[in-house]
N, CA, C and O atoms as CSV, one atom per row, in Angstrom:
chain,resi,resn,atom,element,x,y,z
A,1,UNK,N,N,94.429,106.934,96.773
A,1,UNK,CA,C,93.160,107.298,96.158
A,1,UNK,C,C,93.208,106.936,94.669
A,1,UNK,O,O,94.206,107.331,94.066
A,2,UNK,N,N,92.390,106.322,94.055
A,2,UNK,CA,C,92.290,106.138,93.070
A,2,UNK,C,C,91.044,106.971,91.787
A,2,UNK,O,O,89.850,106.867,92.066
A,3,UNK,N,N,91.323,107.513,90.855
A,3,UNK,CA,C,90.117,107.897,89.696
A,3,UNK,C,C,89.452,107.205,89.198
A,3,UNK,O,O,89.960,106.184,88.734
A,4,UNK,N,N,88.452,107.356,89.097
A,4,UNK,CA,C,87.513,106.551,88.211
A,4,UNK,C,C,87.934,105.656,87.237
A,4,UNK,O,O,87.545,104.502,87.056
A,5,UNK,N,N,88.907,106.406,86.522
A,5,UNK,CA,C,89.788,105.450,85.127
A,5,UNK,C,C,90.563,104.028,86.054
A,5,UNK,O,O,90.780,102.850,85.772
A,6,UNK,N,N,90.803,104.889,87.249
A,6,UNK,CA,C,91.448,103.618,87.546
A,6,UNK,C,C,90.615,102.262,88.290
A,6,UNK,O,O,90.944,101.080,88.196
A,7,UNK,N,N,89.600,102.756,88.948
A,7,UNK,CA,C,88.963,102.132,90.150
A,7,UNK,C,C,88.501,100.722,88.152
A,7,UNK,O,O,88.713,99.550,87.840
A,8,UNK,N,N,87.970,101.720,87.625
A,8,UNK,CA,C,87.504,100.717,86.068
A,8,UNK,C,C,88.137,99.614,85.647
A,8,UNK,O,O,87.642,98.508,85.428
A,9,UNK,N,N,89.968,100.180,85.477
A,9,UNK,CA,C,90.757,99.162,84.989
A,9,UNK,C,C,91.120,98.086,85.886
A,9,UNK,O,O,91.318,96.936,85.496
A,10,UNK,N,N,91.220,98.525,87.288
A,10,UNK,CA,C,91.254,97.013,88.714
A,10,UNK,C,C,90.190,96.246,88.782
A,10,UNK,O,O,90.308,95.063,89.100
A,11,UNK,N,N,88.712,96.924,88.429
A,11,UNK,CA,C,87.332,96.271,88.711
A,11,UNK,C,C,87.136,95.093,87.130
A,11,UNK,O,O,86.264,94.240,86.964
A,12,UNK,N,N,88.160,95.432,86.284
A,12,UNK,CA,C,87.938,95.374,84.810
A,12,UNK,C,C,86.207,95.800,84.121
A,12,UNK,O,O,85.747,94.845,83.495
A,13,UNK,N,N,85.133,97.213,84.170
A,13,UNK,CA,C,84.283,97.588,84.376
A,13,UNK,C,C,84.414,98.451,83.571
A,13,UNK,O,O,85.627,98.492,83.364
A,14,UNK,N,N,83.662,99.597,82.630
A,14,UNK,CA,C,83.890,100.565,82.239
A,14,UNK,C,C,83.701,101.735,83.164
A,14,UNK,O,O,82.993,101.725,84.171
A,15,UNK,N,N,84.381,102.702,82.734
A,15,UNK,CA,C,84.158,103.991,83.809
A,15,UNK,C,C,82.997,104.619,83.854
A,15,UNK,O,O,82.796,105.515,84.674
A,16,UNK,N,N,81.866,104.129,82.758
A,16,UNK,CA,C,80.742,104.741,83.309
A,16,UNK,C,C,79.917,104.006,84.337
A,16,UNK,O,O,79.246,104.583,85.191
A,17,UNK,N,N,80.021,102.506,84.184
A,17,UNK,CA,C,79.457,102.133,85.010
A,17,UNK,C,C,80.111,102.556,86.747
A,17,UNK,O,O,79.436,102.883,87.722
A,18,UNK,N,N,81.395,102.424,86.669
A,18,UNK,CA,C,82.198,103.266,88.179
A,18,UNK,C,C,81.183,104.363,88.209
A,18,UNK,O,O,80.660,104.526,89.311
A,19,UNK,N,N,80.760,105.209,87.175
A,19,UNK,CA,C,80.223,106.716,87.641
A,19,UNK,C,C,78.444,106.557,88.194
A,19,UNK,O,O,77.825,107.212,89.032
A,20,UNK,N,N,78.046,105.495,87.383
A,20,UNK,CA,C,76.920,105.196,87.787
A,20,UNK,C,C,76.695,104.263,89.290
A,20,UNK,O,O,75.629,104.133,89.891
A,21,UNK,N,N,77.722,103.815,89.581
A,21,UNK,CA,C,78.049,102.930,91.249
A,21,UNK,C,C,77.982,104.059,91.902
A,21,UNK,O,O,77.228,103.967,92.870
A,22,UNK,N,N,78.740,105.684,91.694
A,22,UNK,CA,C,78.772,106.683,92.331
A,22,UNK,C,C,77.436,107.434,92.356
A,22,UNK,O,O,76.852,107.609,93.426
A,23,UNK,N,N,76.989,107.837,91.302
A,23,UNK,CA,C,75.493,108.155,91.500
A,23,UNK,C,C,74.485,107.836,92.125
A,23,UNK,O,O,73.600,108.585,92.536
A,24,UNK,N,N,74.593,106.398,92.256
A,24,UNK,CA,C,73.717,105.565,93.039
A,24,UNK,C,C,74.242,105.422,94.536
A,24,UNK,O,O,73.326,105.134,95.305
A,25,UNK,N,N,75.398,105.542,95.095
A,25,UNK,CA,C,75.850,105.557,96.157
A,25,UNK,C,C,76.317,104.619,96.510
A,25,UNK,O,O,76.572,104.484,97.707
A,26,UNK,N,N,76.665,103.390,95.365
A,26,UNK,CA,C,77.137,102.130,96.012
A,26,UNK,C,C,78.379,102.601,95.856
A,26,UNK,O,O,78.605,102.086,96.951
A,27,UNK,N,N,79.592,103.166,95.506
A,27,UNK,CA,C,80.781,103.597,95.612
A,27,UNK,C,C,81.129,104.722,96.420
A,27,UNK,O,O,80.992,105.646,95.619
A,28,UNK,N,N,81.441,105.156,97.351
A,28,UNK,CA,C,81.744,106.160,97.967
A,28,UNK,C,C,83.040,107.065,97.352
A,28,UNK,O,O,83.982,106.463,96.837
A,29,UNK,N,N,83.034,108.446,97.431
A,29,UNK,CA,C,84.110,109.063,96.455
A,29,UNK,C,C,84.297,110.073,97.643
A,29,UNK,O,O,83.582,110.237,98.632
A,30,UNK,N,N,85.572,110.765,97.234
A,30,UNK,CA,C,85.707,112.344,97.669
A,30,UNK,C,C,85.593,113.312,96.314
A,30,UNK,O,O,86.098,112.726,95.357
A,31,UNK,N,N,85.210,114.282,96.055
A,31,UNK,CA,C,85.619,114.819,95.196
A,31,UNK,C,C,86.475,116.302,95.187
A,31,UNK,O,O,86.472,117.366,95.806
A,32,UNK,N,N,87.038,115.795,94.322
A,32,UNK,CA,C,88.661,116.771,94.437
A,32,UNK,C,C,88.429,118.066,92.881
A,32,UNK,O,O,89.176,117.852,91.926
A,33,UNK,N,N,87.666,118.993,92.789
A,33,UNK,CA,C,87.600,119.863,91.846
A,33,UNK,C,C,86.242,119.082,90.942
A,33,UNK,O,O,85.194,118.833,91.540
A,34,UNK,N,N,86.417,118.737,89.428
A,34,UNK,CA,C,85.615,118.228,89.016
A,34,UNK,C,C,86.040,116.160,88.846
A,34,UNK,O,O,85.729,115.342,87.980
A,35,UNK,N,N,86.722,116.059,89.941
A,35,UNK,CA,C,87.072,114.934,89.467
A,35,UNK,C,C,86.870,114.344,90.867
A,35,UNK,O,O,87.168,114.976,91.880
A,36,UNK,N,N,86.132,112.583,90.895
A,36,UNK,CA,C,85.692,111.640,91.990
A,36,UNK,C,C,86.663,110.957,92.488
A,36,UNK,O,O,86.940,110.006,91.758
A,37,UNK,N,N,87.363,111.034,93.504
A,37,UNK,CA,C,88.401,110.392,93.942
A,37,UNK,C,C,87.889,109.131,95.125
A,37,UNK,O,O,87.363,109.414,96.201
A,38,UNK,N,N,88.217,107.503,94.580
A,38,UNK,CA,C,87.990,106.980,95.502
A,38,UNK,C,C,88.933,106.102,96.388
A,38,UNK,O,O,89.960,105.511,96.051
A,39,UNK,N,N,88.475,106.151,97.299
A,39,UNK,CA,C,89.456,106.167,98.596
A,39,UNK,C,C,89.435,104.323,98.818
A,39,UNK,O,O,88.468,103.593,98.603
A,40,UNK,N,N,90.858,103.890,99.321
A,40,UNK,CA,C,90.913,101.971,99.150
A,40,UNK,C,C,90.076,101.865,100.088
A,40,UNK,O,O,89.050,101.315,99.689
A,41,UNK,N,N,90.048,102.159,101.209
A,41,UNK,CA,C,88.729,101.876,102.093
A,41,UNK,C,C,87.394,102.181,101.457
A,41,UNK,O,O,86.370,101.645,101.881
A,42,UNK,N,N,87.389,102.663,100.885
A,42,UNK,CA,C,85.707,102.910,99.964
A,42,UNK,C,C,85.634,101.513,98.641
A,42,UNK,O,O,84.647,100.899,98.236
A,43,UNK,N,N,87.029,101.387,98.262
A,43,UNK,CA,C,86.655,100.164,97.224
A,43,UNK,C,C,86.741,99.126,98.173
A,43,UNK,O,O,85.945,98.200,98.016
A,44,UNK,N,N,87.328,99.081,98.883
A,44,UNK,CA,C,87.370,97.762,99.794
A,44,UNK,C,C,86.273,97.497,99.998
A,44,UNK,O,O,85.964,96.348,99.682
A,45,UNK,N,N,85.210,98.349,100.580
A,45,UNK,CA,C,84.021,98.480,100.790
A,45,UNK,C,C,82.828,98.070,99.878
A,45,UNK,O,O,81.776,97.491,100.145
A,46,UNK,N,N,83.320,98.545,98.747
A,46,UNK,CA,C,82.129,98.251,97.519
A,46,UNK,C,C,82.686,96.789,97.495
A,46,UNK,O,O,81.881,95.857,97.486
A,47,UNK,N,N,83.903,96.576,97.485
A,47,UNK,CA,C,84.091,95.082,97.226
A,47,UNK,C,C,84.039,93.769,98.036
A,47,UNK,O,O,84.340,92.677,97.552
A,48,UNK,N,N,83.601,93.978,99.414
A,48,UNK,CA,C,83.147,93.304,100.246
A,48,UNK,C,C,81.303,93.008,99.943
A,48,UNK,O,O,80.561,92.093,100.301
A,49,UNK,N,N,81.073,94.241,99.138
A,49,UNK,CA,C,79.243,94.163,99.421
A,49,UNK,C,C,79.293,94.200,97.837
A,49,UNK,O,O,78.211,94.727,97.576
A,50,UNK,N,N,79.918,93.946,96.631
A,50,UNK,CA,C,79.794,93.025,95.504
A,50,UNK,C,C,81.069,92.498,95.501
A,50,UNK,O,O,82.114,93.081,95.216
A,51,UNK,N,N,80.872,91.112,95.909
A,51,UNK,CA,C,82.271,90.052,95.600
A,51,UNK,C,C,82.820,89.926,94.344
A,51,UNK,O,O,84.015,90.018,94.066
A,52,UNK,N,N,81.747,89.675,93.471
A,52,UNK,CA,C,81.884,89.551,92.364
A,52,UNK,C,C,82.702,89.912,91.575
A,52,UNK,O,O,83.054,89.275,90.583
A,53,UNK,N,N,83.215,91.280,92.017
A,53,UNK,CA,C,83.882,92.138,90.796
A,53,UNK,C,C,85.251,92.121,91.887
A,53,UNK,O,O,86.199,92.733,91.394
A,54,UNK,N,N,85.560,91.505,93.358
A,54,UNK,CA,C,86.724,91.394,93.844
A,54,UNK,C,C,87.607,90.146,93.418
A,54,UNK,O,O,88.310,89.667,94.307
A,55,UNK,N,N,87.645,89.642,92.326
A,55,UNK,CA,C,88.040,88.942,91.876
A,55,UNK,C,C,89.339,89.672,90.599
A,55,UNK,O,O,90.523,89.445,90.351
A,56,UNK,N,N,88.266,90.624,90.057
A,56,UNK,CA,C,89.726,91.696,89.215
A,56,UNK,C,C,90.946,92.267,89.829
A,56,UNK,O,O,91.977,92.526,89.208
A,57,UNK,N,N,90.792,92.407,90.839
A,57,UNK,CA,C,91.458,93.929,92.361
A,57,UNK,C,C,92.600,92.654,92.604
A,57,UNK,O,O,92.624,91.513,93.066
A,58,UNK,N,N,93.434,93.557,92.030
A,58,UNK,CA,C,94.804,93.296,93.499
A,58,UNK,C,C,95.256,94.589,94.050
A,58,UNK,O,O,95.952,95.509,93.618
A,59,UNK,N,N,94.579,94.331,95.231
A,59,UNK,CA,C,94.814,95.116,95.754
A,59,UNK,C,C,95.736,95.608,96.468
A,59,UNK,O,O,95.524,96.747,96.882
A,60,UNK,N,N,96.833,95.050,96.788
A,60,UNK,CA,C,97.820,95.024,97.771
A,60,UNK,C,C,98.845,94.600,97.099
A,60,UNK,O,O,99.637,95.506,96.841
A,61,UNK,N,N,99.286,93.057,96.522
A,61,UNK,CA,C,99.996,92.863,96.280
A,61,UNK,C,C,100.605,93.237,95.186
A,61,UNK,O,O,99.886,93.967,94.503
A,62,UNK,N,N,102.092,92.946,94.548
A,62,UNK,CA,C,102.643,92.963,93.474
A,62,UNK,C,C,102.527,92.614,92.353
A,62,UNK,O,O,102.507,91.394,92.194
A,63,UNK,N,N,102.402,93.487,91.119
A,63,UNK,CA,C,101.773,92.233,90.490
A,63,UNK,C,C,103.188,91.681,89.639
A,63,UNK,O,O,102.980,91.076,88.587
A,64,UNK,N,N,104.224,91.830,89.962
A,64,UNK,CA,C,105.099,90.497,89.932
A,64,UNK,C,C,104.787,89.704,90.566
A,64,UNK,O,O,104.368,88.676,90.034
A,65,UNK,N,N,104.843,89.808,91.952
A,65,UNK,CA,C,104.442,88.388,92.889
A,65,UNK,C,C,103.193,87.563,92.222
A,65,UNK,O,O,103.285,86.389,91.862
A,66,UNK,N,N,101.770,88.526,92.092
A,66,UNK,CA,C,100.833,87.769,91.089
A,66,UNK,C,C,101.408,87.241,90.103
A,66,UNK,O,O,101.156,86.045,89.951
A,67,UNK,N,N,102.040,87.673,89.433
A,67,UNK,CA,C,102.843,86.448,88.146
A,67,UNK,C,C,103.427,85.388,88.726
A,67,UNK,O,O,102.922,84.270,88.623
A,68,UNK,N,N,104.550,85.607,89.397
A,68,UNK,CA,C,105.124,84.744,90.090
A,68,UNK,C,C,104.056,83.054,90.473
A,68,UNK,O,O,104.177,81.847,90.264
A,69,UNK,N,N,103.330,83.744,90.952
A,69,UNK,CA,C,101.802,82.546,91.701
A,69,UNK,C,C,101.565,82.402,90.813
A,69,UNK,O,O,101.732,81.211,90.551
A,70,UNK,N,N,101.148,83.034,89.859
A,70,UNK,CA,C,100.032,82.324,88.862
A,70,UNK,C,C,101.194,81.509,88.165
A,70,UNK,O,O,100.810,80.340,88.150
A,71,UNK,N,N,101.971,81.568,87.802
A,71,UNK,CA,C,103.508,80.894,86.701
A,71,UNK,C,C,103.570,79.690,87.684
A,71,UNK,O,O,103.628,78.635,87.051
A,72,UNK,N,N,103.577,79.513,89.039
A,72,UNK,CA,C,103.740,78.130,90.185
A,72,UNK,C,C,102.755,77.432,89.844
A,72,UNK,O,O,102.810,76.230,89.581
A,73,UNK,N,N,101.338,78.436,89.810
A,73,UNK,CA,C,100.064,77.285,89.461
A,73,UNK,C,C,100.115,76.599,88.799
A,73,UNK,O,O,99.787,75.433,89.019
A,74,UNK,N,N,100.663,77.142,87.418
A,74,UNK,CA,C,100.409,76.888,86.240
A,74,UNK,C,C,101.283,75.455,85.990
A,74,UNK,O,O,100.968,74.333,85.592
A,75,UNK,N,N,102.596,76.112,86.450
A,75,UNK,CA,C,103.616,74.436,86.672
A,75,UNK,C,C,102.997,73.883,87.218
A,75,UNK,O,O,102.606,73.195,86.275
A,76,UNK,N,N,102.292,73.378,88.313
A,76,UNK,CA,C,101.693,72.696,89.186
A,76,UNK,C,C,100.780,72.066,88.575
A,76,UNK,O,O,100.869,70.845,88.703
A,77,UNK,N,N,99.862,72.463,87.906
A,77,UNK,CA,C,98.349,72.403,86.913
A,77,UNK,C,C,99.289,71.041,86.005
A,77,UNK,O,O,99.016,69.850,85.858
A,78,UNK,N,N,100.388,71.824,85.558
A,78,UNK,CA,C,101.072,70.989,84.133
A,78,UNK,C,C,101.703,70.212,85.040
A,78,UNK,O,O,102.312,69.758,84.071
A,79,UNK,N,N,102.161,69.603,85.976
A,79,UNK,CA,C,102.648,68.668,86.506
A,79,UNK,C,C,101.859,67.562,86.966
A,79,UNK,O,O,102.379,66.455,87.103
A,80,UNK,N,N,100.496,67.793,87.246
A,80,UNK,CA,C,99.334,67.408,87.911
A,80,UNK,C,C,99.260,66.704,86.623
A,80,UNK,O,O,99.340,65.476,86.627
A,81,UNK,N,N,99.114,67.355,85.514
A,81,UNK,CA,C,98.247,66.995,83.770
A,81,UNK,C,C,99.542,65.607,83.477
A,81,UNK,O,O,99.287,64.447,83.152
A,82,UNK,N,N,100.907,66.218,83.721
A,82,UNK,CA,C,101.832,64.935,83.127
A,82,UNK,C,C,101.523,63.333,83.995
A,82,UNK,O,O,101.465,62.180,83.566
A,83,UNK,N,N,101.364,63.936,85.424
A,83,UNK,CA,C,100.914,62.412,86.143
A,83,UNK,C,C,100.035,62.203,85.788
A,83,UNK,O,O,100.009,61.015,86.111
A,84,UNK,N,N,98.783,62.432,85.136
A,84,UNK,CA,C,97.666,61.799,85.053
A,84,UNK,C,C,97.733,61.382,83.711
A,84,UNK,O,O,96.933,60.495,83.414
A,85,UNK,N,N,98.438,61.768,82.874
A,85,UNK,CA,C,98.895,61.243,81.561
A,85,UNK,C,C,99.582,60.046,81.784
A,85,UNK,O,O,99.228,59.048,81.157
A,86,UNK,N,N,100.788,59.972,82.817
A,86,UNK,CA,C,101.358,58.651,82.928
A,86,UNK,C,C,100.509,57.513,83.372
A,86,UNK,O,O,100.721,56.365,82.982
A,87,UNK,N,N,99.598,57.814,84.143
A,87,UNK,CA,C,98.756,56.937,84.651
A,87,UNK,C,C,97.712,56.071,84.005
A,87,UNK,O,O,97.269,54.944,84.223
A,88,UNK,N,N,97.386,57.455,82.730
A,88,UNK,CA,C,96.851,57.123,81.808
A,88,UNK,C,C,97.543,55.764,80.715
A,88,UNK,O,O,97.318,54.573,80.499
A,89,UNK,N,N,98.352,56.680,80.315
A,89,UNK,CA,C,99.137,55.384,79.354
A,89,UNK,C,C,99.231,53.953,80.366
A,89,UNK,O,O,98.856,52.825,80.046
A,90,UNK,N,N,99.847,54.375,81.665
A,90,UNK,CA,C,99.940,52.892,82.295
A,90,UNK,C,C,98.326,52.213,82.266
A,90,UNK,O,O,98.349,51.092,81.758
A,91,UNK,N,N,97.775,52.390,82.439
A,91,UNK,CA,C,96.705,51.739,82.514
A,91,UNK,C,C,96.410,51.101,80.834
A,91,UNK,O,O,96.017,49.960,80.587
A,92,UNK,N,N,96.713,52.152,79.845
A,92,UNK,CA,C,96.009,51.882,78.859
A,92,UNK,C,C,97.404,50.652,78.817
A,92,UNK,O,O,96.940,49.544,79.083
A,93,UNK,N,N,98.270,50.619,78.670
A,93,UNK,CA,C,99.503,49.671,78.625
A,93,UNK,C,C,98.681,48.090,78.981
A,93,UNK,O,O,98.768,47.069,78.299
A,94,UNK,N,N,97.688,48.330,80.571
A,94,UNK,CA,C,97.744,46.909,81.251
A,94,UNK,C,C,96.601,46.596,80.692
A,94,UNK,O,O,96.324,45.397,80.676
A,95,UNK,N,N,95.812,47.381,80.201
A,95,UNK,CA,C,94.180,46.839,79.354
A,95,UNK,C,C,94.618,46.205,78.128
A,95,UNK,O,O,94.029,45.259,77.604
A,96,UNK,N,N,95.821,46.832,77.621
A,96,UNK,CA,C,96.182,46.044,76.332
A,96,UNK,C,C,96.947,44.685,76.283
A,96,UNK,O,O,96.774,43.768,75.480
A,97,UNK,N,N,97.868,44.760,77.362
A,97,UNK,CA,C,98.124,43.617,78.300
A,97,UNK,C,C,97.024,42.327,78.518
A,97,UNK,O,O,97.106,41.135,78.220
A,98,UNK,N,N,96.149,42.986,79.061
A,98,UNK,CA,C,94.728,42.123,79.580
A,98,UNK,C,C,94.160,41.470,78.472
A,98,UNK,O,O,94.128,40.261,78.239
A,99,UNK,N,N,93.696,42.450,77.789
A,99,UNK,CA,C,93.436,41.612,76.441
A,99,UNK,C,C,94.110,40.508,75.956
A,99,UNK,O,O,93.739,39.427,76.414
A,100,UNK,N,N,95.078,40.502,75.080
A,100,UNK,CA,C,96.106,39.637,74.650
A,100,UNK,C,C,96.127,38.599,75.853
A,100,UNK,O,O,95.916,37.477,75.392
A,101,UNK,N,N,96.269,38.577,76.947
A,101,UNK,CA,C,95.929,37.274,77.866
A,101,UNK,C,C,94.597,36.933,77.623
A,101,UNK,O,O,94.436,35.724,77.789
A,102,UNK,N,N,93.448,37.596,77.253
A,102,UNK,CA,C,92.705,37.040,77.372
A,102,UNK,C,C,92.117,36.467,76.371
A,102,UNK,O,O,91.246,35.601,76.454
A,103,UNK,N,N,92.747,37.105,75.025
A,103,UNK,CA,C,92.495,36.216,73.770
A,103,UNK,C,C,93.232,35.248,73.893
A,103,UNK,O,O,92.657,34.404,73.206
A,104,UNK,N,N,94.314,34.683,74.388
A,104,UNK,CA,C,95.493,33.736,74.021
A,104,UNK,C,C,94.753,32.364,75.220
A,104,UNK,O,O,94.980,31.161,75.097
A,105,UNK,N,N,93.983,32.919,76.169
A,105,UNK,CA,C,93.308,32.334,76.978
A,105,UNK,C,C,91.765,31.579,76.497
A,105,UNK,O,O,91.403,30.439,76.787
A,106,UNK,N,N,90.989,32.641,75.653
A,106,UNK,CA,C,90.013,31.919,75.021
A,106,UNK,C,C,90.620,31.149,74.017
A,106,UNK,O,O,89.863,30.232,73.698
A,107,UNK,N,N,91.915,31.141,73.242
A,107,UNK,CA,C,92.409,30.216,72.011
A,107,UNK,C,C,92.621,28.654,73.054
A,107,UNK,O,O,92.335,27.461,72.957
A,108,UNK,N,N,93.170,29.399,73.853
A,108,UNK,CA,C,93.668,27.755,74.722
A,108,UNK,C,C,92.366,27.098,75.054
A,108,UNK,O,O,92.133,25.996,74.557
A,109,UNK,N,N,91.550,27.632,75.796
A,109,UNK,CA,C,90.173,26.697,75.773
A,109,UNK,C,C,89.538,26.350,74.855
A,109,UNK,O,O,88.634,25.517,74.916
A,110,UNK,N,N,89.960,27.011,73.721
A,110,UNK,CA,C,88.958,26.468,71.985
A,110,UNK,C,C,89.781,24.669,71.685
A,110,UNK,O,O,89.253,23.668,71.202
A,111,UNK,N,N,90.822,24.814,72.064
A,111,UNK,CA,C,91.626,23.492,71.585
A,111,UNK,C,C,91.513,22.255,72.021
A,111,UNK,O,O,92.212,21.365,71.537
C-alpha cells in the first residue's frame, strides 16, 4: 500500500493533485484513520486508464536493475553515435577524395 506522498513521488505529480484523483474517484484508496492508503492494484488501475503518467512508476522492478538498463542503453545509444561518426568521417574522407580527382581531371581536359 502506498500514501499519497508516495503514490506523488512514483507518478512524479504533486500530492494534491493524488488527493484531487481521490476526490474525484479516479484513484481508488482505503482509508486507514485520517490517512488514504492506495492499494498497487488501485494504481495499476489508475495507470492503465491514464498511461500517461505510467511512464514515472516502476513498479515492480529494481531500481538498480533500472540503472543497470538504462547505463546498457546508454552504451548502446553511444556506440550507435561512434559508428555513425565513423561513417561519417569515411564518407567525408571519399567526397574529399572525389573532389581532388575531379579537379586534377578538369586540369587534364583544360590542356
Amino acid at each position: 500500500m502506498f500514501t499519497v506522498i508516495k503514490v506523488s513521488q512514483k507518478l512524479g505529480v504533486n500530492p494534491e493533485t493524488v488527493r484531487r484523483w481521490i476526490r474525484a474517484g479516479k484513484l481508488q484508496t482505503k482509508q486507514e484513520g485520517q490517512e488514504h492508503l492506495v492499494t498497487e492494484e488501485a494504481l495499476e488501475a489508475f495507470l492503465r486508464e491514464n498511461p500517461k503518467y505510467s511512464r514515472f512508476s516502476i513498479q515492480t522492478a529494481d531500481k538498480e536493475d533500472v540503472l543497470f538498463a538504462l547505463k546498457q542503453r546508454m552504451n548502446s545509444l553511444e556506440a550507435i553515435s561512434n559508428g555513425l561518426k565513423l561513417q561519417q568521417d569515411y564518407i567525408q574522407a571519399e567526397m574529399t577524395a572525389l573532389k581532388r580527382d575531379l579537379v586534377e581531371l578538369e586540369r587534364s581536359l583544360r590542356k
